[in-house]
C-alpha positions in Angstrom: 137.9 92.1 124.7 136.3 90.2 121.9 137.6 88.8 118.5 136.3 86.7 115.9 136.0 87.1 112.3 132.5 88.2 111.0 130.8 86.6 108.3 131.2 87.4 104.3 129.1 90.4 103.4 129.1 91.6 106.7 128.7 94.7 108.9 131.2 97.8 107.4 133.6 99.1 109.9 132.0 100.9 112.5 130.5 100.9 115.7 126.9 99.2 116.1 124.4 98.5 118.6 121.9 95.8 119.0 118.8 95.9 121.1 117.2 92.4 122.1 113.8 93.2 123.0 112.3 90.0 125.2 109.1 88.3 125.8 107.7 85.8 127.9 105.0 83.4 129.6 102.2 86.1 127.9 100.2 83.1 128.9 97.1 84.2 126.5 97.7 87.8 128.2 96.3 89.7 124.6 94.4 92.0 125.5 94.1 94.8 128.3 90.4 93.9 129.3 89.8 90.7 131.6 86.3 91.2 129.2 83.7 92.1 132.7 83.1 95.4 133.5 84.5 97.4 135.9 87.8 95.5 136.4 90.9 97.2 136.3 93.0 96.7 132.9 96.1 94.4 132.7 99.4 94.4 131.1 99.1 93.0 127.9 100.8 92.6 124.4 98.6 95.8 123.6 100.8 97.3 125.6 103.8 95.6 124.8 103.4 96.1 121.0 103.3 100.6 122.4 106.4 99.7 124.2 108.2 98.5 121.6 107.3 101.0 118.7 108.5 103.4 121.2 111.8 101.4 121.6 112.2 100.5 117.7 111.9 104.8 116.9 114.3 105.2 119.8 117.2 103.0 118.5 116.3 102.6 115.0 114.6 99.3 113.4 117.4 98.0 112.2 118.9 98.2 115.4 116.3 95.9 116.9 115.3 92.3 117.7 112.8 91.0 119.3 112.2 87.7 120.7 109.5 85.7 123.0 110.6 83.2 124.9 107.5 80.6 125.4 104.2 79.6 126.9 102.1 82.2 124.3 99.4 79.9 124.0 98.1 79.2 126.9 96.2 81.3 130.2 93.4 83.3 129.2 90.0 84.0 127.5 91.3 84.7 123.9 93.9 82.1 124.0 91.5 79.6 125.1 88.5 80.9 121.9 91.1 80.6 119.5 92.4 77.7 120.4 89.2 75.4 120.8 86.2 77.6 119.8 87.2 79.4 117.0 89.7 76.6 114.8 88.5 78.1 111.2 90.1 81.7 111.3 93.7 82.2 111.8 94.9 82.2 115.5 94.9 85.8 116.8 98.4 85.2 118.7 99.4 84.2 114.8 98.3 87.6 113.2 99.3 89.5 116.5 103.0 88.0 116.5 103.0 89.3 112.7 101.5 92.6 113.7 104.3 93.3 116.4 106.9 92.0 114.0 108.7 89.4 115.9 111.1 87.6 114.4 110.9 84.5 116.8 108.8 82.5 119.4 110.1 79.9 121.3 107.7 76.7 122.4 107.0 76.5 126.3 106.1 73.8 128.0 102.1 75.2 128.4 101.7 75.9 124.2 102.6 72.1 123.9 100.2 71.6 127.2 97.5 72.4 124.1 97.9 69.3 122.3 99.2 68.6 118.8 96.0 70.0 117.0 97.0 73.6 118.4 100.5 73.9 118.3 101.2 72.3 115.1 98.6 74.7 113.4 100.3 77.2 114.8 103.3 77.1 112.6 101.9 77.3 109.3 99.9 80.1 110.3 102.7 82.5 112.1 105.0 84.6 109.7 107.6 83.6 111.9 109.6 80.6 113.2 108.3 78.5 116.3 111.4 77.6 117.5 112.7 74.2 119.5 115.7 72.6 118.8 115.1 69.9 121.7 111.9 68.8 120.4 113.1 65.5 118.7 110.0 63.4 116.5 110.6 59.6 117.3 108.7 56.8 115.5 106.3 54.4 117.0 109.3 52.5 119.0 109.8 55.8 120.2 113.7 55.9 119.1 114.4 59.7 118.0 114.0 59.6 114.1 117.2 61.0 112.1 117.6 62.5 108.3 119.3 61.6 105.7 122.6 62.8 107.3 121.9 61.3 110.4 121.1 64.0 112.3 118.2 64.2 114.7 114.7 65.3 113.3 113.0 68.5 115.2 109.6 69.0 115.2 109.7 72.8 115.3 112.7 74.7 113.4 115.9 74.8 115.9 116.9 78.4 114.9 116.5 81.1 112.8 118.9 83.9 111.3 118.1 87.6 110.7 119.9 90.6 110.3 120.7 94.0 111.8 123.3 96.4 110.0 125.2 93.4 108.2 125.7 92.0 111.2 124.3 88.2 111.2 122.0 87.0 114.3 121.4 83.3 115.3 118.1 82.9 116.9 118.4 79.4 119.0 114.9 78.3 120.2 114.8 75.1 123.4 112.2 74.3 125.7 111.8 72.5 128.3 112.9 69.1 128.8 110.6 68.2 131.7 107.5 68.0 129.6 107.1 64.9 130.2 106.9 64.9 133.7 103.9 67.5 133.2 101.5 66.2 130.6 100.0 63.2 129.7 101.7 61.2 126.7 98.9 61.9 124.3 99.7 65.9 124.2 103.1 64.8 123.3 103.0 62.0 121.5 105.7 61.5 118.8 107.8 63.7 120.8 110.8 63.1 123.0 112.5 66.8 124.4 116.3 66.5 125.2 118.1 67.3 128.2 119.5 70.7 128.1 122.7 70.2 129.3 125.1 69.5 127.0 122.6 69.7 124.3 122.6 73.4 123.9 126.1 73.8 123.8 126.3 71.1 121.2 123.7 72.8 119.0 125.1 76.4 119.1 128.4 74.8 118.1 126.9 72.9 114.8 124.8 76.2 114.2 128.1 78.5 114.4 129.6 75.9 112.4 127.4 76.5 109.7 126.1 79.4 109.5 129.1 81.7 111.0 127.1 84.8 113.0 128.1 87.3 114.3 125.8 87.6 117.1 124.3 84.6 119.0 121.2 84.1 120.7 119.8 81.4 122.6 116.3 81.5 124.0 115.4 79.0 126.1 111.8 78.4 127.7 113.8 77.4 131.2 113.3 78.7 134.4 116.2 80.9 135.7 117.3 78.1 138.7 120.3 78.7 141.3 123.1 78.2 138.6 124.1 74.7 139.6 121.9 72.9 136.6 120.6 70.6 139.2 116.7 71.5 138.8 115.9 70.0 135.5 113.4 72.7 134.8 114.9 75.5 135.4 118.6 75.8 133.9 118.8 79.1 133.1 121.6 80.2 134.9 123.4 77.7 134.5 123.2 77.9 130.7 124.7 81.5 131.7 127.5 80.8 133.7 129.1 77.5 131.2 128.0 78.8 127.3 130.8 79.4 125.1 130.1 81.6 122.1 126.7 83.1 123.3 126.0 86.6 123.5 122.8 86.3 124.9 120.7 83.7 127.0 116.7 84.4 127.6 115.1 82.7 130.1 111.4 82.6 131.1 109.2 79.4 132.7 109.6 80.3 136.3 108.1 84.3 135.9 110.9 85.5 138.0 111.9 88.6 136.5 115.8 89.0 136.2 118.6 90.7 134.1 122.3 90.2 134.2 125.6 91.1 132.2 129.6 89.9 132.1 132.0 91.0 130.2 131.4 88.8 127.2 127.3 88.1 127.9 124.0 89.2 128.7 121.3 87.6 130.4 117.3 88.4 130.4 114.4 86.9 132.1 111.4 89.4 131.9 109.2 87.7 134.2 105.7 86.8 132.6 102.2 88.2 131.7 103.3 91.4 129.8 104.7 93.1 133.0 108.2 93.8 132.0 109.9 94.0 128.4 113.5 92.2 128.9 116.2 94.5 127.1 119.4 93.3 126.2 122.3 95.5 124.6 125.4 94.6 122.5 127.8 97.2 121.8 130.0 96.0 118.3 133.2 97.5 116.9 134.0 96.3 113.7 137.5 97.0 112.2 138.7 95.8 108.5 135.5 93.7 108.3 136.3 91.7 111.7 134.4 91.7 114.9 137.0 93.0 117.3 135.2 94.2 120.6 132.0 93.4 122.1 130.1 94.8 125.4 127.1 94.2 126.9 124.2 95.8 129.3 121.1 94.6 130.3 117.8 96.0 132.7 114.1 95.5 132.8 111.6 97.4 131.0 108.6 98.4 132.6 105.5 98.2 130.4 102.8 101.2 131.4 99.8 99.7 131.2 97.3 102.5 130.5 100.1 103.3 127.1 98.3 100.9 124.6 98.4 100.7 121.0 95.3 101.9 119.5 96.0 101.1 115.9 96.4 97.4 117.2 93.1 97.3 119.5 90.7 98.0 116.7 92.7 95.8 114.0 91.7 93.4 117.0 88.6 94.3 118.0 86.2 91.9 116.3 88.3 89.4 117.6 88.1 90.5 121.3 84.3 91.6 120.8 84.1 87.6 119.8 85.7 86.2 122.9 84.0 88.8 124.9 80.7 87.0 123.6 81.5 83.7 124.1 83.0 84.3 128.0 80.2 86.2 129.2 77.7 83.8 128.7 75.4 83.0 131.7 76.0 79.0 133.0 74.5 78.8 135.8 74.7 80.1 139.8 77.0 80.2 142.7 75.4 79.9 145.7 77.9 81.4 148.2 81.3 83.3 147.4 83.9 81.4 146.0 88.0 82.2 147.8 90.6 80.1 146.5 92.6 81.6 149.2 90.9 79.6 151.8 92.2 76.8 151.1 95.5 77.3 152.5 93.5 77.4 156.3 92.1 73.5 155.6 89.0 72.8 153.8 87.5 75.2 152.0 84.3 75.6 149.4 86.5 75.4 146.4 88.6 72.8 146.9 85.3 70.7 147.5 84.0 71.8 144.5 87.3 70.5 142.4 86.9 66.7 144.3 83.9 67.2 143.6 83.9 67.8 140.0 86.7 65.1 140.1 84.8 62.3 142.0 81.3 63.4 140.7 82.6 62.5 137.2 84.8 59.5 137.7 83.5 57.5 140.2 86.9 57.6 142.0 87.2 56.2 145.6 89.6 59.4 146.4 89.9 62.8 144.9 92.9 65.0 145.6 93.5 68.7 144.0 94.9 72.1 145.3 94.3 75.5 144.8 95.2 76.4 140.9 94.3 80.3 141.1 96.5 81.5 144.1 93.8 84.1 145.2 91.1 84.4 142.8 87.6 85.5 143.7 84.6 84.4 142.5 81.3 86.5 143.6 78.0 84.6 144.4 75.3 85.2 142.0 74.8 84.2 138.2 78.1 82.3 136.8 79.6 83.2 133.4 82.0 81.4 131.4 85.1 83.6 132.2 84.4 82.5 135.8 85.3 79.1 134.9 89.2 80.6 134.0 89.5 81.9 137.6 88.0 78.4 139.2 90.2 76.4 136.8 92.6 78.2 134.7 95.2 75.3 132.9 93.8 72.7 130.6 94.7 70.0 133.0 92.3 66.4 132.7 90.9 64.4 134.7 93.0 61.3 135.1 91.6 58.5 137.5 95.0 56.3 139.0 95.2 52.9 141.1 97.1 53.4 144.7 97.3 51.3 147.6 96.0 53.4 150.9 100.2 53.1 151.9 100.2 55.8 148.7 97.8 57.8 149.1 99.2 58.3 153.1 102.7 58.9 151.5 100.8 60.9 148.7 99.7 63.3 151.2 102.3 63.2 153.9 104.6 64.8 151.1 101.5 67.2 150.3 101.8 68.6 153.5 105.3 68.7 154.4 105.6 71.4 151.1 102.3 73.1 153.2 103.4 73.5 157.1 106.1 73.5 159.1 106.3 71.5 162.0 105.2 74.1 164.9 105.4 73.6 168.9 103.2 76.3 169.9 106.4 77.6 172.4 107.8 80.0 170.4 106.5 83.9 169.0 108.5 83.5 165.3 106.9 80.2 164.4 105.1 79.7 161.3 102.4 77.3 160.8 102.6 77.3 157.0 105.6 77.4 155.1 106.5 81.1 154.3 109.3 83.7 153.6 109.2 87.1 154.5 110.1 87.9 150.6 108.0 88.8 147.8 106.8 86.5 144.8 106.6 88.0 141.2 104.2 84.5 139.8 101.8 85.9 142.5 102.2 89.3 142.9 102.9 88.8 146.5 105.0 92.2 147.7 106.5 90.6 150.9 105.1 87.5 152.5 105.1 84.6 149.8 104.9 80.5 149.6 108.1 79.0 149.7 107.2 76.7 147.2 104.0 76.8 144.6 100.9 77.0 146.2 99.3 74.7 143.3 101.1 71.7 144.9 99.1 72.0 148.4 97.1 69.0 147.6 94.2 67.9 149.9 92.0 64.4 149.6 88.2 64.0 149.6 86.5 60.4 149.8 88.2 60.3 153.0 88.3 61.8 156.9 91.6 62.5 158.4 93.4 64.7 160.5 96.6 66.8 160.1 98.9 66.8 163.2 100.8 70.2 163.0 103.6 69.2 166.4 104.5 66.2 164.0 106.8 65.8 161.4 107.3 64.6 158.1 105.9 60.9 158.0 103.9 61.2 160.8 101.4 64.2 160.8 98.6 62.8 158.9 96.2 59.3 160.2 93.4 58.2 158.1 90.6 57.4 160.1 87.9 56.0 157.8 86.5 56.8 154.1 83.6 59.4 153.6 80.6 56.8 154.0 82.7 55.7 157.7 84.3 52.1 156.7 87.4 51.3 157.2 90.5 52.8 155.5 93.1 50.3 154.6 96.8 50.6 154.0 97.0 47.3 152.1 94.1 47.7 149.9 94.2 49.3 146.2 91.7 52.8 145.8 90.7 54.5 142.8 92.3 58.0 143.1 91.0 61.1 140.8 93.4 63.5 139.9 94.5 65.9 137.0 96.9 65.1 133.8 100.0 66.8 135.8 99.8 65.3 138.7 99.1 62.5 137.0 102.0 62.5 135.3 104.6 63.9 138.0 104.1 67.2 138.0 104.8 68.7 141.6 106.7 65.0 142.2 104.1 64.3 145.1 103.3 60.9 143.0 106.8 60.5 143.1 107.3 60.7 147.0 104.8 58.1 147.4 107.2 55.6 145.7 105.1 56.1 142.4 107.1 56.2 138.9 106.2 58.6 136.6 107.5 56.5 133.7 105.3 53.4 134.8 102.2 55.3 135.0 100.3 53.5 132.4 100.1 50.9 134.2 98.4 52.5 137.1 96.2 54.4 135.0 92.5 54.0 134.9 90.4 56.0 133.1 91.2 59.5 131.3 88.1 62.5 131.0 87.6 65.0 129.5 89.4 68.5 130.6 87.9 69.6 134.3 87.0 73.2 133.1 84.5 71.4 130.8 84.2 68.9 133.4 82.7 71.8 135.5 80.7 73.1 132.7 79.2 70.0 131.9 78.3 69.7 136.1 76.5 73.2 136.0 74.6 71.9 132.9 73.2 69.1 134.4 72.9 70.6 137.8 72.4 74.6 137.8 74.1 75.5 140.4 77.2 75.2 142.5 75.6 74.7 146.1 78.5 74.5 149.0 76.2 72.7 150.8 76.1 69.6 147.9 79.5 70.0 147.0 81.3 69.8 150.8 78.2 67.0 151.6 80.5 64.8 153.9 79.3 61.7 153.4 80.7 62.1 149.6 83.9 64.5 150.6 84.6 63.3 153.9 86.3 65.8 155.7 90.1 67.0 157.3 91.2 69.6 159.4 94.8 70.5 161.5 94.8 69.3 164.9 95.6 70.2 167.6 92.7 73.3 166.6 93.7 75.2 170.1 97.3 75.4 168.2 97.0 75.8 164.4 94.0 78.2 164.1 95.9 81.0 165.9 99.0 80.0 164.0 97.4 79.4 160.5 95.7 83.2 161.0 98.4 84.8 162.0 100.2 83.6 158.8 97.3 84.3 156.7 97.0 87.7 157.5 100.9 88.4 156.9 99.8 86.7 153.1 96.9 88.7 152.6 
């Protein structure tokens, strides 16, 4: 049982229901078409925008609200055009939010990964609010700047209010706080994002205080976590389980799909890429103008990909024809296929071709990287631009850092330790890398799946070592020499090549290697340009991508697991139960 008084001019007495219609990590996901023929189409907010028409006809408008929960901005073709290409128009996700009448967006931790001149055009050019109350502004001491009142200044709006049959509906917008640990100051700059915990409770108190709704919402660009709070990223749960005065909490970040309810609360996570629509359901009495029982549901809402809406494709389809142009465009040729699932066996022709790239542009002693599409394909023959989003799909840089050979041992110690187990060869249920028998939604694994994120598998070029899979932790890899065969010191200071999250913590493998995040400027050497133009700018100049020039081993070097006799029966056997 509920009670609370609802706010003047409210709802009349009478019983009401509220639908809470959730998005999140569309990640650029705006159209069905991945633009090439003959490939199958994709959830998208095409789709979506069918989905919820349906919904809003079913339970009346005025019933409805509907919310995203972060990282819009960021993960495909059109995203990308409209972000960088095309600045003059107004952003398509802009005109498509409008379309689709939202009545809020939250900020993830990828739109900011665009840099200020995307995501603070984006605001004056969406009908609707862009919401983080955690996003502080600070000055150039980088103290958090207050108003006249003293309260903290937010970049983006904190909340929003709308209404649904009288009844009045906070909108709380956070994202995430570990920014910072992602992305290079310069996308940030001016920016400091507070801790969720207590901060949220704090600002849904002041917001209750003064505004007085009747219905409470906070979406929060979080991953849903274990419920203890302890992952700073991903607090979702958590925020669940200790909110007072919340009726709903939306997570997203993680793309784990996941719906819950309580007696007094509902909780939605609808997983990512236009896959699910997150549903959330209040059931209000109202008696002699109060607020005097509430109840809750929530489930997941499958979205039918071939059930688009046409009236929205052809609004759009200049705009698509447009990005369609530009990402078919010839660049040059691939000499041999292109798996980025090979590089979970040991070196493989893409990760060559991203130290490469790395290496090739900065001049680094050492390159490390890791596969960034889990298993993407690209076919030999003539490259197009929209190959470059499957080779290297984030707009990561290329940052070039000082570390002593000590570092880059550590460095990659902790790389593989998230990669393998430690295996003896004795027993029938060992696994050489490190998987569950349970599937993975951010991959679209069914059963077998990484138990962590197969982006953080980092590998090194520049040098030649070995992998020792009976060892543990500490003591599986030794660094026998550089690529050109001198000597590989411990002692001595490298250049090492790497992108802007690593770079600044993301994954924490810098930080395993006794490397702060927070004193990273002073290791920092050089910054380039991002490594999908990177890799643009290398088929320009040289035509192709050749396996043979980019795995060259006096450049790259070269790894592998030892003992061979024992990991390439184990690392197969694992592979097939992936793939």
């Amino acid at each position: 049982m509920f009670s609370a008084s609802c706010a003047q001019q409210g709802p009349k007495d009478g019983d009401y229901t509220i639908h809470l219609l959730t998005t999140n990590d569309v990640h650029g996901r705006y159209f069905d078409s991945l633009y090439v023929d003959g490939r199958a189409p994709k959830a998208s907010l095409l789709a979506v925008s069918a989905q919820v028409d349906s919904l809003r006809n079913l339970y009346g408008k005025d019933n409805v609200v509907f919310v995203d929960a972060g990282d819009c901005l960021q993960g495909d073709n059109a995203a990308y055009f409209f972000n960088f290409v095309d600045t003059v128009h107004r952003h398509i996700y802009a005109r498509m939010v409008e379309y689709m009448k939202y009545d809020a967006v939250v900020v993830g931790n990828h739109d900011i990964e665009t840099g200020h001149r995307v995501y603070d055009r984006i605001p004056g050019q969406m009908s609707v609010p862009f919401l983080a109350a955690n996003a502080l502004r600070t000055g150039e001491d980088g103290k958090v700047l207050v108003d006249c009142d003293g309260k903290p200044q937010t970049h983006f709006p904190g909340y929003t209010i709308v209404r649904r049959q009288g009844l009045k509906i906070a909108i709380i917008g956070f994202t995430n706080p570990n920014i910072k640990e992602w992305l290079p100051e310069e996308l940030w700059t001016g920016l400091a994002f507070e801790a969720l915990v207590p901060y949220v409770q704090e600002y849904v108190d002041k917001v209750k205080e003064m505004e007085s709704p009747d219905v409470v919402v906070v979406a929060a660009h979080t991953g849903t976590g274990s419920g203890d709070g302890s992952v700073f990223e991903n607090q979702g749960l958590y925020l669940f389980n200790s909110l007072n005065g919340v009726d709903f909490v939306v997570a997203a970040h993680d793309h784990r799909p996941l719906v819950l309810k309580t007696t007094d609360r509902a909780f939605v996570n609808s997983g990512s890429h236009c896959r699910n629509i997150g549903h959330g359901i209040l059931n209000v009495k109202v008696r002699d103008g109060k607020c005097v029982e509430k109840s809750f549901d929530s489930e997941l809402i499958p979205v039918d990909v071939k059930r688009t809406d046409e009236k929205m494709r052809k609004m759009f389809r200049k705009d698509y024809e447009a990005v369609k142009e530009f990402t078919l465009r010839p660049i040059g040729q691939l000499h041999a296929d292109l798996l980025t699932r090979d590089a979970y066996r040991g070196m493989s022709d893409y990760v060559n071709l991203l130290n490469t790239i790395a290496l090739h542009s900065s001049g680094a002693d050492v390159s490390v990287a890791s596969p960034l599409t889990f298993n993407g394909f690209v076919k030999a023959g003539t490259l197009i631009y929209d190959d470059l989003f499957t080779i290297y799909p984030f707009e990561n840089r290329l940052f070039t850092l000082r570390m002593t050979g000590q570092e880059i041992k550590d460095y990659l110690e902790a790389s593989y330790d998230g990669w393998i187990n430690t295996v003896s060869g004795k027993s029938e249920d060992e696994h050489l890398l490190k998987i569950t028998a349970a599937p993975d939604p951010r991959t679209g694994q069914d059963r077998w799946s990484f138990v962590g994120r197969a982006y953080n598998l980092d590998s090194a070029a520049g040098l030649v070592y070995t992998v020792d899979v009976t060892k543990p932790l500490g003591k599986r890899v030794e660094i026998i020499s550089t690529a050109d065969g001198k000597e590989f010191c411990l002692n001595r200071e490298y250049v090492v090549a790497m992108n802007s999250y690593r770079a600044s913590g993301g994954g924490g493998l810098l930080k395993s290697a006794g490397i702060d995040s927070e004193k990273m400027e002073t290791r920092l050497v050089a910054r380039y340009p991002e490594i999908r133009d990177l890799l643009y700018d290398y088929l320009k100049e040289c035509g192709a991508i050749d396996p043979v020039v980019t795995g060259a081993p006096e450049v790259i070097g070269g790894w592998k697991f030892v003992p061979e006799s024992l990991a390439g029966p184990l690392m197969e056997r694992d592979m097939d139960l992936l793939f």
